[in-house]
C-alpha positions in Angstrom: 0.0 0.0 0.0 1.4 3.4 -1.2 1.7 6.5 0.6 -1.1 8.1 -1.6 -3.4 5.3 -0.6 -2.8 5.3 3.3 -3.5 9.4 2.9 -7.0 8.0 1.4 -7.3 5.4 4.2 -7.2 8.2 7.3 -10.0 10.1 4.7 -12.2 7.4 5.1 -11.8 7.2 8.7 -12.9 10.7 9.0 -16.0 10.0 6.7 -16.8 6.6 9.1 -16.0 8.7 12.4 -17.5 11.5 11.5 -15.0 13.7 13.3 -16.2 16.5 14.7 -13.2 18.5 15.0 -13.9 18.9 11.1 -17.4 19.3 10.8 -19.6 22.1 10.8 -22.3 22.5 13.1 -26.0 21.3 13.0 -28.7 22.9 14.9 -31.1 20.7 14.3 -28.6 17.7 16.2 -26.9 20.1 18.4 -23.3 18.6 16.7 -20.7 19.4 14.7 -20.7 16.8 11.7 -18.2 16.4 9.2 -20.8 16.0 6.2 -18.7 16.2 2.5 -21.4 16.0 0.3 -22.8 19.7 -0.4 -26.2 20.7 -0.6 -26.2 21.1 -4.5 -25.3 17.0 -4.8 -28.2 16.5 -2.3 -30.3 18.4 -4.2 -29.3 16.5 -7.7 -29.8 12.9 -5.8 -33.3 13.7 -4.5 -34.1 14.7 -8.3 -32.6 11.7 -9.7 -34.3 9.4 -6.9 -37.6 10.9 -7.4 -37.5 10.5 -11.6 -37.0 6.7 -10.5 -39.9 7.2 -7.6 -42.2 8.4 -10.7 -41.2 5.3 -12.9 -41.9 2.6 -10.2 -45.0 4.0 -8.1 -48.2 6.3 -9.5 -48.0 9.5 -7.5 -51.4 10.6 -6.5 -52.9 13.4 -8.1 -56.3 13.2 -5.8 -56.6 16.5 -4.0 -58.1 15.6 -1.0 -54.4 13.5 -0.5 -52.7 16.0 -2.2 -53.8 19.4 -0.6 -53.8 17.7 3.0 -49.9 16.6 2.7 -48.7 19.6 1.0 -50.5 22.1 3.6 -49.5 20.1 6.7 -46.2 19.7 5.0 -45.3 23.3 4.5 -46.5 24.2 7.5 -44.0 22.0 9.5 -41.4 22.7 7.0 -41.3 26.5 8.1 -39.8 25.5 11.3 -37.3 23.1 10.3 -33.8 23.7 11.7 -32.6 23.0 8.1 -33.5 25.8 5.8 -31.4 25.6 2.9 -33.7 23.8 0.2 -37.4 24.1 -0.7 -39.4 21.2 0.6 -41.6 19.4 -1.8 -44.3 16.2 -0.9 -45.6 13.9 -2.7 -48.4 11.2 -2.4 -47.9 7.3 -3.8 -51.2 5.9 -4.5 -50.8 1.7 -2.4 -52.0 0.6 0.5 -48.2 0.8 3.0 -48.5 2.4 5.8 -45.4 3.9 5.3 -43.8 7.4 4.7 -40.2 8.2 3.6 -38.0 10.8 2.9 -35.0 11.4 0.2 -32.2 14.1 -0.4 -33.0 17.3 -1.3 -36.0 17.6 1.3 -38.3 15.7 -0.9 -41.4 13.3 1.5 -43.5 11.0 0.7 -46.2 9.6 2.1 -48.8 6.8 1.0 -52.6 6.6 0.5 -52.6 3.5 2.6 -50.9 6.1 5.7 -53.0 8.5 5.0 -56.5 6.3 5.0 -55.1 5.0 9.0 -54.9 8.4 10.3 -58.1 11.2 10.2 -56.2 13.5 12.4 -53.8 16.1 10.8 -52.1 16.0 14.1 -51.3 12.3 13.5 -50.2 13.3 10.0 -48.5 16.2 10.9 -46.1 14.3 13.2 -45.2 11.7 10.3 -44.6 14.4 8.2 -42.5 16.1 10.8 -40.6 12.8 12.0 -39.4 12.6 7.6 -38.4 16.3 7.8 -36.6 15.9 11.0 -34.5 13.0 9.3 -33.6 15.5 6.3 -32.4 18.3 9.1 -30.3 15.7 10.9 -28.9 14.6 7.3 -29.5 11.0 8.5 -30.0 10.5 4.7 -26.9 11.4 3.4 -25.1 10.0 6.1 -26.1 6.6 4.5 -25.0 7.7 1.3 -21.5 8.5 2.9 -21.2 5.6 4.6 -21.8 3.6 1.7 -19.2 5.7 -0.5 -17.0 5.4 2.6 -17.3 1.3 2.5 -17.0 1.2 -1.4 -13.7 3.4 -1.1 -12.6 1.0 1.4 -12.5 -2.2 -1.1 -11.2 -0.3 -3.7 -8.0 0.3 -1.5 -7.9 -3.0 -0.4 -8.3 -4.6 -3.7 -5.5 -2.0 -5.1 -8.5 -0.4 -7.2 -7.9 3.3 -6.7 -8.5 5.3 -9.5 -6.1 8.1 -9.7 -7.9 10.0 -12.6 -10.6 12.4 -11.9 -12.9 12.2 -8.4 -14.7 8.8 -9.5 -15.9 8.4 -5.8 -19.1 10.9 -6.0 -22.6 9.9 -5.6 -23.0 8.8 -9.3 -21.1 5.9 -8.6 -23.9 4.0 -6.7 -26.3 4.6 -9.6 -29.8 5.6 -9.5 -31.4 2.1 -8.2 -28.5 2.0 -5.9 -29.8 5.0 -4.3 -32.8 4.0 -4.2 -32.1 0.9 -2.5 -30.8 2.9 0.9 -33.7 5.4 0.7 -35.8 2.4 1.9 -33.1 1.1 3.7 -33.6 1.2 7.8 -32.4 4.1 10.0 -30.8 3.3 13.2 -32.5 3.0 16.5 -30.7 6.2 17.3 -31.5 7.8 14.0 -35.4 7.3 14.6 -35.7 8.3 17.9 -33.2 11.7 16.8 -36.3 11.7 13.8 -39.3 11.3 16.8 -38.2 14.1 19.0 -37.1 16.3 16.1 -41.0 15.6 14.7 -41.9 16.5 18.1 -40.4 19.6 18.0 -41.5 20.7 14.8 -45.0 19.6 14.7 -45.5 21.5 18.1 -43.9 24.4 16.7 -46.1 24.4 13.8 -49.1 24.7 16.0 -50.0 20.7 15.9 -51.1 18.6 19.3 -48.0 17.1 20.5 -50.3 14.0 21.5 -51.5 13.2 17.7 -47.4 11.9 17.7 -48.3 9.5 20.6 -51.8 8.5 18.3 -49.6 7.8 15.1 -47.0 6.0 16.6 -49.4 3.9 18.6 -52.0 3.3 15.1 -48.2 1.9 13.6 -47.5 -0.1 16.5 -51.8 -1.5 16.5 -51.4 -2.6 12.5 -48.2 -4.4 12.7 -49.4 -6.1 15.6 -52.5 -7.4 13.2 -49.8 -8.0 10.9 -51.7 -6.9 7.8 -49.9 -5.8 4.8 -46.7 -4.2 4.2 -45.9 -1.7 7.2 -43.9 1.3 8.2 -41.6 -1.2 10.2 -40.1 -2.0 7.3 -37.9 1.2 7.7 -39.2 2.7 11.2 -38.5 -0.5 13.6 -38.7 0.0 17.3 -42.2 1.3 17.4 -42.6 0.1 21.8 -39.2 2.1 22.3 -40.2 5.0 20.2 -43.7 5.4 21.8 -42.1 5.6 25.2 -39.2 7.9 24.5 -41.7 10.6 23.1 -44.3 10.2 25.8 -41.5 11.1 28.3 -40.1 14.0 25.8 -43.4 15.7 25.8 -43.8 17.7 28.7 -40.1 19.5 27.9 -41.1 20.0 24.6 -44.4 22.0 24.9 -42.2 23.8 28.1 -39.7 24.8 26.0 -41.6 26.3 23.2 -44.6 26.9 24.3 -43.7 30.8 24.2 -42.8 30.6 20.1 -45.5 28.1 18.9 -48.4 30.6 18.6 -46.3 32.9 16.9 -44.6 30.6 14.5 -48.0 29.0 13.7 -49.8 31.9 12.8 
């Protein structure tokens, strides 16, 4: 192993450690994250992701899906922590109870969700838990990792490429992509993404209890074991339900004063 590849090596032990020495800070995680993929690239993945979205499902064009995402959407969008792209949703016509989010601040959420839960509370916390995955970058933390790993056997197979950057985003492909959108999130990811939901949905004037509803519908369906479920990708549902029951009472404390401001 060169010299030129052991300089690669300590790179990619940055990327898996995610030193924050390096990084730059996040408000919506409260930690300084070394993140090297720029907003732009995010931006172009969530495109390319979504052209492949609009291939493989139908998106919804019924407006009383349509108007009811979008208007709970942008209303918890306004108070994301992570302001630097323009939020878009989307509605996949199915039966899943499922909701998911890619780069670029695109969400999407399916008929089959949106049929389980009347309350826009309930919604709005789904919604909010996706956004609050996008503000933490848990997203494109995947997509690092998985650069990071294919980097990895490149150097140990003697495979570096010393023309050009060859190690950006492009190189997983488009179904590649795909594949870790859907992928599961870490226990601590989705319990970062509940009490960010929290946070936001309360902020955006919704009932911090129509979290504890939507979480608890998620936990009642996979317990009947019908159908194709939001577990797939948001495990831990027993966990989840008791974390945000206790981080309730702190979170309408501690913004209480904003949220009838903000929701106005």
């Amino acid at each position: 192993m060169n010299v030129r590849q052991v300089f690669i090596g300590i790179v990619v032990c940055i990327f898996l450690t995610g030193c924050a020495s390096l990084g730059s800070y996040n408000p919506a995680t409260g930690r300084n994250e070394f993140i090297m993929i720029p907003t732009s690239e995010e931006i172009q993945m969530g495109q390319s992701v979504h052209q492949g979205l609009e291939k493989k499902y139908t998106l919804s064009t019924n407006s009383k899906y349509v108007e009811r995402v979008n208007r709970i959407g942008q209303r918890v969008a306004m108070v994301s922590d992570r302001q630097d792209y323009v939020y878009k949703f989307f509605v996949i016509e199915g039966d899943q109870i499922n909701a998911f989010t890619t780069p670029g601040g695109n969400v999407y959420v399916y008929t089959g969700l949106l049929d389980k839960m009347p309350s826009d509370d309930q919604i709005a916390f789904v919604i909010a838990h996706e956004i609050g995955h996008c503000a933490a970058r848990h997203v494109i933390k995947k997509y690092q990792a998985a650069l990071s790993y294919d980097l990895i056997g490149n150097i140990i197979f003697n495979q570096i490429d010393d023309g050009g950057r060859g190690y950006d985003l492009a190189r997983l492909g488009s179904g590649a992509l795909m594949s870790l959108v859907f992928s599961a999130y870490s226990r601590q990811d989705e319990l970062e993404a509940d009490q960010l939901g929290l946070k936001y949905g309360h902020l955006a004037g919704y009932d911090t209890n129509g979290a504890v509803e939507a979480l608890e519908i998620l936990e009642a369906e996979s317990e009947g074991g019908g159908g194709p479920l939001i577990l797939r990708s948001h495990p831990y549902l027993k966990d989840r339900i008791v974390k945000v029951k206790e981080a309730i009472p702190a979170v309408e404390h501690r913004y209480n004063s904003v949220v009838g401001h903000i929701s106005q």
